[in-house]
N, C-alpha and C positions, 0 to 999 in steps of 0.2 A: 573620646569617652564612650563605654558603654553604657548604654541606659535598658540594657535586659538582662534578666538573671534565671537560667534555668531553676527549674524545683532543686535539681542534685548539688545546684552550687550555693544552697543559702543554708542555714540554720537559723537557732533563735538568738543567733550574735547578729544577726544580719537585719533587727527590727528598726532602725534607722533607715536602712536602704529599704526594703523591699517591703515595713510597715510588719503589724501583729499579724496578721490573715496569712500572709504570705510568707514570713520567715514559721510560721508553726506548719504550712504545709511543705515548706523547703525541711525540716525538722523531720516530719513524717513520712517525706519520701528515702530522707537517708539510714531512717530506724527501719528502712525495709518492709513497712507498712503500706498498703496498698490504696495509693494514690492518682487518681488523674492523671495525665503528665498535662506540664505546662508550665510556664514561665511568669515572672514579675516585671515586668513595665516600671522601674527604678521611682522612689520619692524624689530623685535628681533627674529626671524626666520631667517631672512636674513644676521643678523650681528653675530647670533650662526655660520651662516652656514659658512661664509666665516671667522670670525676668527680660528673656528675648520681646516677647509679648507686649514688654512694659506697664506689666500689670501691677505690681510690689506696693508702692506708693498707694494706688487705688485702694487693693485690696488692704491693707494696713489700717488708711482711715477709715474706710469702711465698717471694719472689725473691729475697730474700736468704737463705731458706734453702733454697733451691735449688744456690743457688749454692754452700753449704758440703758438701752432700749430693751434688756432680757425680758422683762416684766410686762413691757406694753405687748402684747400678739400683735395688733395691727401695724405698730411701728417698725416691729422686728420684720414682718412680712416681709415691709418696703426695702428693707435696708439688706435683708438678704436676696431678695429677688436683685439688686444691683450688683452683689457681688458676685451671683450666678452669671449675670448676663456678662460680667468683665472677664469672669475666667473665658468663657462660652468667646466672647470678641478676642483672648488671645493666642487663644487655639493651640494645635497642635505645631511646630517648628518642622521643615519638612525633613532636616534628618532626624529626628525622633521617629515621623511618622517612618522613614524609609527603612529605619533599625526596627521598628516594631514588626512591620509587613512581614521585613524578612524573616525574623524568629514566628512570624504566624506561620508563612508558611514550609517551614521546618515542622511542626507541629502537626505532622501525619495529614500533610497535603492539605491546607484552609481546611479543615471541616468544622463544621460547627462547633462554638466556644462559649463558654461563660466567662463573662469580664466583671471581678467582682473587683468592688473597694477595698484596700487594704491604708488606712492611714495610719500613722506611725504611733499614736498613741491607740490604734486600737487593739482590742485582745491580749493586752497589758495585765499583769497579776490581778490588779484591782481596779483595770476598767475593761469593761466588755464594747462598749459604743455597739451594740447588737441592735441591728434592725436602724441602726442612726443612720449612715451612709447608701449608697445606693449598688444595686449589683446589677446584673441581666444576663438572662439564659440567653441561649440559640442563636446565638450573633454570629451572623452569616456575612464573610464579604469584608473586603482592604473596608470600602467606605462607611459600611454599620460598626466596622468593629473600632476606626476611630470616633465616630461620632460617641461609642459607649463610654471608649476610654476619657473623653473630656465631659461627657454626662459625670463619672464616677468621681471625676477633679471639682467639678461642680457641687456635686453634694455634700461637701465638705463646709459648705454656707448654708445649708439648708433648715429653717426655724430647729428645726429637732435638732440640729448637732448642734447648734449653737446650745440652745438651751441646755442640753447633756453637760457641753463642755462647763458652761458655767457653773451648774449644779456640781458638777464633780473637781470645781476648782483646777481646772486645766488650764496655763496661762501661755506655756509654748505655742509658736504661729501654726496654725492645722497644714500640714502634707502628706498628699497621699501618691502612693506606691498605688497598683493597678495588676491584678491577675486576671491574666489569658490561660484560659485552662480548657481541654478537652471537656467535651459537654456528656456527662451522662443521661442518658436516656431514660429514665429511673423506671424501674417499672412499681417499685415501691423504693418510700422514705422514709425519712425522719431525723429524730435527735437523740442522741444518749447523754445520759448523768452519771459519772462512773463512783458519785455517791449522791445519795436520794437527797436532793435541793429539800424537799418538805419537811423529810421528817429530821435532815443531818444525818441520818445512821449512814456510817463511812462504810458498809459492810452490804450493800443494796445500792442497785443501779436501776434506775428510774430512764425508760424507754418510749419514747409516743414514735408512734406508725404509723403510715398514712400508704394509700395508693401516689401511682404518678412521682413526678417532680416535688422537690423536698420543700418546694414555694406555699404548699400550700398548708402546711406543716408548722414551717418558720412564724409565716403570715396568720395563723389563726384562722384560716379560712376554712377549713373542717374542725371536726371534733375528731381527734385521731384516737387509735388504740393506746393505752398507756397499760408499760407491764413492771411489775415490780423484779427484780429478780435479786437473789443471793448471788453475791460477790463470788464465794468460797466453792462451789458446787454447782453453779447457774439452775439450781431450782428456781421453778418461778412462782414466787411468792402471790400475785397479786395479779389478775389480769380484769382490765376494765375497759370494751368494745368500745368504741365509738360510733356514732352513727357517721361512716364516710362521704354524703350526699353526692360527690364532685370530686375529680382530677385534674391534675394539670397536667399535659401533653403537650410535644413536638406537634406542629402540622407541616406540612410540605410545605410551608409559605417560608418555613425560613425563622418561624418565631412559634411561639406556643400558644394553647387554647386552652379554655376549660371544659370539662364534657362530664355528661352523668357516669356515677357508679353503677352501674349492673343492682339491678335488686337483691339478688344473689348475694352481694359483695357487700352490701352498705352498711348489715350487721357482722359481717363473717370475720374471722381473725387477719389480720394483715402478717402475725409470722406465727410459726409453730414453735413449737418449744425448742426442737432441734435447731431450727433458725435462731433462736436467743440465746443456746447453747453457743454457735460460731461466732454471735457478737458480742457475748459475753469472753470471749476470747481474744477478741480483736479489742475491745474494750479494755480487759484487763494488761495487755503490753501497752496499749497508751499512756494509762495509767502509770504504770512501772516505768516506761518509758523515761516522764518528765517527772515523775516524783509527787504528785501531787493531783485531789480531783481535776477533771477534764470535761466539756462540753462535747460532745464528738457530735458534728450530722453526717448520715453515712447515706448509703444508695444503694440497689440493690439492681443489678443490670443483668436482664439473662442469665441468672443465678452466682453471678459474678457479686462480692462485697466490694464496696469502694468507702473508703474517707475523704469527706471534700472538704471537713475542717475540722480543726481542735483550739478549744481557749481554756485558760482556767476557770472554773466554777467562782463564778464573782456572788451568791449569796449564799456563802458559809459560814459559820463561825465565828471569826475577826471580821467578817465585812459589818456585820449586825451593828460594830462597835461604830460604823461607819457610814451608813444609811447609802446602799448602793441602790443605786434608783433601776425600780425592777419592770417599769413601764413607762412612758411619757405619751402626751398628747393634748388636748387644748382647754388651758384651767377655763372653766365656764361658769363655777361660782367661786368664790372668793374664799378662805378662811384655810384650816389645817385641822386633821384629827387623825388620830389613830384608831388602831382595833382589831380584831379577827377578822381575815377576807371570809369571804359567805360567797362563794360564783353559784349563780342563779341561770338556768336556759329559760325559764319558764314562771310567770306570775306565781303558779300552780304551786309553788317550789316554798314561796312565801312561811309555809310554818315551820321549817325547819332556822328562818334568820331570826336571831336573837338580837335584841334590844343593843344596840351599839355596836353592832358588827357593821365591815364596812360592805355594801350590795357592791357586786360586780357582775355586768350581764355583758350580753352580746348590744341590747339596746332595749329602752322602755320604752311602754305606753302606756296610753291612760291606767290599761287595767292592773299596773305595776303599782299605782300609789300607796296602797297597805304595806306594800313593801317598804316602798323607799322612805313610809313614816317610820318605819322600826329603826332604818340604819343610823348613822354615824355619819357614812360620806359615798359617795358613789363614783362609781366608775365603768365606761362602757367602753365596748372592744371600737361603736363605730359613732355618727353623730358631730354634729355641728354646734355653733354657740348659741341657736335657736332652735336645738332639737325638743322632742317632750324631757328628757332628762335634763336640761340644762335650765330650762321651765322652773320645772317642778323643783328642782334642787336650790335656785333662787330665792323663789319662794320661800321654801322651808329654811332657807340658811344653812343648808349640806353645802360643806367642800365638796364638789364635784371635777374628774376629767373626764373629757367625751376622747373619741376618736383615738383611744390608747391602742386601735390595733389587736393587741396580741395580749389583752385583760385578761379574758376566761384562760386562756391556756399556760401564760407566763406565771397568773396567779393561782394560788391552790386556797382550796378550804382549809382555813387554821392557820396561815399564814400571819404571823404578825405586821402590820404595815400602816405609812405613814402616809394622809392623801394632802397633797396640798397642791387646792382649789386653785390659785393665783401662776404659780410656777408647771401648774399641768404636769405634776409627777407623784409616781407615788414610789417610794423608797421602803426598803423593806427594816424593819424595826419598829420599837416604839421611840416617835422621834420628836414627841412633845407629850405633855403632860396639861392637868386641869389648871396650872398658875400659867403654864406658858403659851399656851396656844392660842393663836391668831381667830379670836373670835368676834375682830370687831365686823364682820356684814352678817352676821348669824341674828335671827329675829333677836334674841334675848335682850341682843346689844343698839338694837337703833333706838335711839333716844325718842323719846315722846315728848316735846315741850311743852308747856301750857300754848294753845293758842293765842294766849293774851300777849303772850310775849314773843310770838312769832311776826317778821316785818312783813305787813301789807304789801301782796302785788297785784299786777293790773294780769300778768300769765296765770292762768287756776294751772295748780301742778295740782294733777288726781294720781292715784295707783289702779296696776294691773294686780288682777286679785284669782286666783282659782279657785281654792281650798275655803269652806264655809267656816272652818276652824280656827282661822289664821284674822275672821275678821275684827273682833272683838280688837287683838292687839294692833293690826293695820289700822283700825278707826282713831287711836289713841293718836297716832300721828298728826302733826301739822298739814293735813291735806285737804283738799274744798271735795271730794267724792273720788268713787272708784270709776277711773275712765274705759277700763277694760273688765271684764267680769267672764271670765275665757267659760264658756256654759258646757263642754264638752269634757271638761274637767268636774266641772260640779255634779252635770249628771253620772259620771261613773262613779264619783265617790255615795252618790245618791242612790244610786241601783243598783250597788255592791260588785261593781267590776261585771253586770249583765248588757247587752245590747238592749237598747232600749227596745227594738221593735219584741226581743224575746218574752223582756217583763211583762209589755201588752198583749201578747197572743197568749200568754200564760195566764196573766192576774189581771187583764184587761187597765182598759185606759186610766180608771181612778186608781190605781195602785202608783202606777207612777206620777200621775201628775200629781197625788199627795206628797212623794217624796220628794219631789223637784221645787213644789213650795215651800215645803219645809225648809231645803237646804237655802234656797234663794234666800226666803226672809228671814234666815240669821242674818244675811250679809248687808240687807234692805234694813233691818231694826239697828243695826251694829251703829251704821254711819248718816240714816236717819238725821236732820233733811237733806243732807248732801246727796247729790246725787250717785246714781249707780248704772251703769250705763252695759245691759245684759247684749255681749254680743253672742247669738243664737248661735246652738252649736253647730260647728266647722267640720261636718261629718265627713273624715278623710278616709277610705276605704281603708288604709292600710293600720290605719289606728283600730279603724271601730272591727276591722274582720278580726282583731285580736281579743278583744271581750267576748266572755263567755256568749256563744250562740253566735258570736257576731258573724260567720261563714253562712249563717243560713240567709243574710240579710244583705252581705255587702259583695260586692263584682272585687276580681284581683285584676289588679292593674300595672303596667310597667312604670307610669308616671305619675302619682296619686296625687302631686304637688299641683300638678297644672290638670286635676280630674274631675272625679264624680266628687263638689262639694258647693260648699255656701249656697248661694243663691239659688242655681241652676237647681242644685239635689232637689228644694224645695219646690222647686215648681214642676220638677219633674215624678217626686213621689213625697206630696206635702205631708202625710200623714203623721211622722215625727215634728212635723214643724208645727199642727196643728194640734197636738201635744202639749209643746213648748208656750203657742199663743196663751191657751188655757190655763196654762201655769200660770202666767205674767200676770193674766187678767186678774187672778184669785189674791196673787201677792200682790197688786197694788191697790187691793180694796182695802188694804189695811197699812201700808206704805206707800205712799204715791210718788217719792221720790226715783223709782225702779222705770228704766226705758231699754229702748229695743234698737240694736243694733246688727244689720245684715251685714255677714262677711260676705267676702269675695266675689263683688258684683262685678261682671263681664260685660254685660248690653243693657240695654234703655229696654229691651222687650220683657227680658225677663224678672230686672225690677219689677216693671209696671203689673206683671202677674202676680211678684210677690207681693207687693204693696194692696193688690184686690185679696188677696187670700188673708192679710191683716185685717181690712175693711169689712171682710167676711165674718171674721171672729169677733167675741167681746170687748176687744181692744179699737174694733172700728169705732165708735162709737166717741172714744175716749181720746178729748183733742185736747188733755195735758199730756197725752203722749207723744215723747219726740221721739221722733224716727230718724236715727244714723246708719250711714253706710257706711264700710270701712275700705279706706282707699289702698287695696294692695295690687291691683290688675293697671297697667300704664294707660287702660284706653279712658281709668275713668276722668283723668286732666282733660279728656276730649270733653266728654257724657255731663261731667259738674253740672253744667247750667242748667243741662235741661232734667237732673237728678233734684233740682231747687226745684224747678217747678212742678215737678210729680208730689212736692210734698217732704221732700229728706229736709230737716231741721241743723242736720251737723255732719260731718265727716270724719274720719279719723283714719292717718294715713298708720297701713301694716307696716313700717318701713321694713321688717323681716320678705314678709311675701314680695313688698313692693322693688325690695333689690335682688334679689330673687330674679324675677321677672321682665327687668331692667338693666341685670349683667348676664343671664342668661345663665345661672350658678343656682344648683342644689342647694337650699341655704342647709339641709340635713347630710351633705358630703363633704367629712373630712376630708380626701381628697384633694376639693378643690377650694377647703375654708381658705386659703391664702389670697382667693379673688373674690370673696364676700367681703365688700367693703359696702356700708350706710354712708360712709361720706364722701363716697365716689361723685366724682362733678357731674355725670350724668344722672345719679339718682338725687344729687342736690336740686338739680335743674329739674325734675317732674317734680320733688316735694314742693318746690318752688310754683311751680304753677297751677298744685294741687290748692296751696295756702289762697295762691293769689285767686283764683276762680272760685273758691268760698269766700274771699272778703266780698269780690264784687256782687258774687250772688247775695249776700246778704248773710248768710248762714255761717254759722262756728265751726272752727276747725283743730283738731287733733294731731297727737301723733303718741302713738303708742307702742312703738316699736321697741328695740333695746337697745339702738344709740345712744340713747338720753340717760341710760341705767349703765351703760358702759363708758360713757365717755361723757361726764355731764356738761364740760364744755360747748357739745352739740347743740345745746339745749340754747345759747348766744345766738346762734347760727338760723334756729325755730323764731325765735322773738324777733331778730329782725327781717325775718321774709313776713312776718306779722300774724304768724301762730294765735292763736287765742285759746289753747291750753295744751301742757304735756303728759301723759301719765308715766308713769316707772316704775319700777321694780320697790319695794315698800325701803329696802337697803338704801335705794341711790336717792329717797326722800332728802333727807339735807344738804347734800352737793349739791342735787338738782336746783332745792330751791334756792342756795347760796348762790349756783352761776346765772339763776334766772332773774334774783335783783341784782347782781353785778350787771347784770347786761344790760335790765330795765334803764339804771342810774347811768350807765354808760352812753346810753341811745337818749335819755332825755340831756346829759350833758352835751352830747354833740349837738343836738337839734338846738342848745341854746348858744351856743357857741354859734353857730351859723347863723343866727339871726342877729349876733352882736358886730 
């Protein structure tokens, strides 16, 4: 059997053997269009390897439980990481490998290759699967260049494709074909539309341009040049710079780098008009070619054009009728809407978005919330299920996806589209309406019950709160107070998106501590006498250098997660915290239910600073003040006891920071979101002893993370290491407190059972 197919020997009869990717460049090398050379590594490559392998059976049930799991992300994690590691344990067969080598090196002596995915349903009339699978430049060597090729059979399980396939009702078993292709050296890239995706005009071909390798283009990792041009004439209609900050490059090592743009370069054109005259030439025979719009990314080598691929245009016309999902990445709030995309770089940007339109950025902060009160639904290029976007959108009950990737550039201003928060896609159409749309986690819809008629428990379930506006209807709810009150949020809605140090140097101290009270005791009179539990704001450099003036005030850091914040900031430049005390003290001369909660405490020394610098202020004084800590650093399971005897009253564990810090995982990197697990048995085992070292110390303990708002089951798992309260997300209010007296009645069932 052979299992390789040169480019000359395939066409687009040949998408069963050699997959969409592969038969459209087997297609484009026979139309005499200037291609690469290089070969296909067969879809019966794939199904030798893993029948020999004895993987079939595995992979099967697997995928079937994949496919029931779409919905949960951390379930599907699990279930795709197994079916990775079974393809990965059946490897490659060695005459597959021996058939490969040798077509490698027929291939103009081993030189370096890119080995993309080609799976059999991708680049298909009406699916793209673009950016789903996995590819890789500069693959040097017999041994890198099999390990790529079963990397490429691998990502064939990977959450993204599954989810794609689901969304797009694909039920055939996934197989993929595999290209070994000469590696262009690009010195510039990109993509063509050989009719304009935004606007549909069939008569205009829409171009982005990049320096370097075409990766960074694909990826959304610059902003490239984008050129309009006329079909008929290659006038060019429209040209819009990007700023190119960054390249991607070859290095000697064998694999590629990223490096700055030249100053020079970072506003300047990536092609001239004559250059979009030649590829509006080579565009136009594609085109003609297959009869119909084309995707082209091309290359540009030592003044050499090259095509490294063509698909059909999957958002035209009839797809509209069909909701082709025009991004994906990790639903972080729950619900569905539609709307006009709005892509935003910049807070700054805020008045051009209109009331219902859906925000898509690269990534928010604080000083984005005027924004993201106007949209509809959001979506960011990068981000995790505990970013500020994923936050904020909770909160407000926005459909949100984080970590789409390729948002700002896939999506355009005006674009009609559909987000839905839960399935982490957003689909191009309007693909619900005001009777149909999944609005039950959206504030509007969480029920408020009377109290009277809510069942007594011995766990207080409180909410996390940002927004001073949101509390009126959060108080409405069945809950004993706000256990989280994120201050870092309230202040920038309070200071109007300024760094606080700026409001004080400008309008001095009483300007902003008037507004900060203000905002507080809405939130203090709202839920009055419940408590409120103010954890001081979490000054992360890379939030706050983003608010206006904030560069004059905050260090750039490469690690801002484990940096200049909580505790230490305070003790190291207290004068925003002292600030902050002053507020507190003002708002509970008229609220006395409002306390004080220290984030991100590290050592017993710096406590102890903070705690004099409290005792310093008007609050020393005031011993119905309870003083909490919040447990997201692992050493404080150490520190507890003796964090009791300095006077801490309650604790309350981040589970965000505190897994974090515990799996050794970005909780804000997509990425690596598939290893942020809260109910990993290692971070079960610190909350566990975080609970346990506040029972014995005597003092109450928390958890305010987002396990308990994403999974309220958790919240069983809280109760019996013997939590004594949970907060959550205002949404996951009645799951939470349904699973909290299931678990109550469950645990006092058992205890009496035992004693019978």
């Amino acid at each position: 059997m052979s299992w390789t197919k040169w480019f000359s020997e395939l066409g687009l009869a040949d998408v069963p053997t050699a997959g969409g990717k592969g038969a459209n460049l087997g297609e484009l090398t026979r139309a005499g269009l200037p291609v690469p050379p290089g070969f296909v590594l067969t879809a019966n490559a794939y199904r030798t390897c893993m029948a020999d392998g004895g993987a079939w059976v595995e992979l099967d049930r697997e995928l079937a439980e994949a496919a029931r799991v779409v919905d949960a992300p951390d379930r599907l994690a699990e279930v795709c990481a197994r079916l990775r590691e079974r393809v990965h344990r059946a490897g490659m067969r060695p005459a597959v490998r021996a058939e490969l080598l040798a077509a490698y090196a027929q291939l103009d002596g081993n030189r370096r290759v890119a080995v993309r995915s080609s799976a059999t349903a991708e680049d298909a009339p009406e699916l793209s699967f673009a950016g789903v699978n996995e590819s890789f430049t500069n693959v040097t060597g017999a041994d890198d260049l099999v390990a790529r090729v079963i990397d490429c059979w691998a990502s064939l399980f990977g959450p993204r494709a599954i989810v794609y396939r689901a969304a797009q009702g694909v039920r055939e078993a996934p197989v993929m074909a595999v290209i070994v292709q000469q590696m262009v050296d690009a010195d510039r890239s990109g993509v063509a539309f050989t009719t304009n995706p935004v606007t549909g005009a069939r008569d205009e071909i829409l171009v982005e341009a990049s320096y370097g390798l075409g990766e960074s283009v694909v990826s959304g990792a610059v902003e490239p040049d984008t050129y309009t041009i006329r079909k008929t004439n290659a006038q060019v209609i429209h040209v819009d710079v990007g700023r190119k900050t960054h390249k991607i490059i070859p290095d000697t090592g064998g694999t590629q780098t990223r490096v700055a743009v030249g100053p020079d370069e970072v506003a300047h054109r990536v092609l001239s008009d004559n250059e979009l005259a030649d590829l509006t030439k080579l565009l136009v025979q594609v085109e003609q070619h297959y009869g119909s719009p084309q995707d082209v990314e091309w290359a540009i080598e030592n003044d050499a054009w090259w095509l490294v691929q063509s698909r059909p245009v999957t958002a035209l016309g009839h797809r509209a009728r069909t909701n082709a999902v025009l991004v994906s990445g990790f639903g972080a709030s729950f619900g569905t809407a539609s709307g006009a995309v709005r892509v935003m770089r910049s807070p700054t940007e805020a008045g051009a978005l209109q009331p219902g339109e859906v925000l898509v950025a690269p990534m928010t902060a604080p000083d984005w919330l005027p924004a993201i009160r106007k949209a509809t639904a959001l979506v960011t290029d990068s981000g995790g299920m505990t970013c500020h976007a994923a936050i904020v959108a909770r909160e407000l009950g926005l459909p949100c996806v984080v970590g789409a990737h390729t948002a700002t550039t896939t999506l355009r201003t005006g674009m009609q589209v559909t987000v839905d928060g839960s399935k982490g896609t957003v689909v191009e159409g309007i693909a619900v309406d005001e009777e149909t749309a999944d609005t039950s986690r959206r504030p509007a819809q969480v029920a408020a019950a009377p109290h009277s008629a809510v069942e007594p428990l011995a766990t207080r379930i409180y909410v996390n709160l940002a927004m001073p506006d949101q509390a009126e209807r959060v108080a409405a709810l069945p809950v004993d107070g706000v256990g989280l009150l994120r201050a870092e949020f309230v202040l920038t809605d309070a200071l109007g998106g300024e760094h606080p140090g700026r409001v004080v140097a400008r309008d001095g101290q009483e300007a902003a501590i008037t507004a900060i009270v203000a905002a507080v005791s809405t939130i203090t009179a709202a839920f009055a006498p419940r408590p409120v539990i103010y954890r001081a704001a979490d000054f992360r450099s890379n939030e706050f250098r983003h608010l206006t003036g904030g560069e004059e005030f905050e260090p750039v850091e490469d690690n801002p997660m484990i940096g200049y914040r909580g505790c230490y900031r305070y003790v190291r430049d207290p004068s925003l915290f002292r600030l902050e005390l002053e507020a507190l003290a003002r708002v509970r001369e008229q609220t006395p239910n409002l306390h004080l909660m220290i984030p991100f405490v590290r050592t017993r020394w710096e406590l102890e600073q903070c705690l004099a610098e409290i005792d310093r202020s008007r609050l020393g004084d005031d011993r119905d003040l309870h003083r909490w800590v919040m447990a997201e650093v692992p050493s404080v399971q150490y520190w507890l006891p003796v964090y009791a005897r300095l006077g801490i009253d309650g604790v309350s564990i981040g589970s965000n920071d505190l897994t974090q810090l515990v799996l050794g995982v970005d909780r804000d990197s997509e990425v690596c979101a598939p290893l942020f697990d809260e109910s990993d048995p290692a971070v079960l085992d610190v909350i566990g002893n975080i609970v346990g070292a506040a029972r014995r110390a005597g003092i109450t303990s928390s958890l305010c993370g987002q396990a308990p708002s994403a999974s309220p089951t958790f919240a069983e798992h809280l109760i019996r290491l013997g939590i004594t309260s949970i907060s959550v997300n205002p949404d996951a209010v009645p799951a939470v407190r349904q699973a909290a007296a299931t678990a109550e009645r469950t645990i006092l069932l058992e205890a009496a059972r035992t004693r019978l």
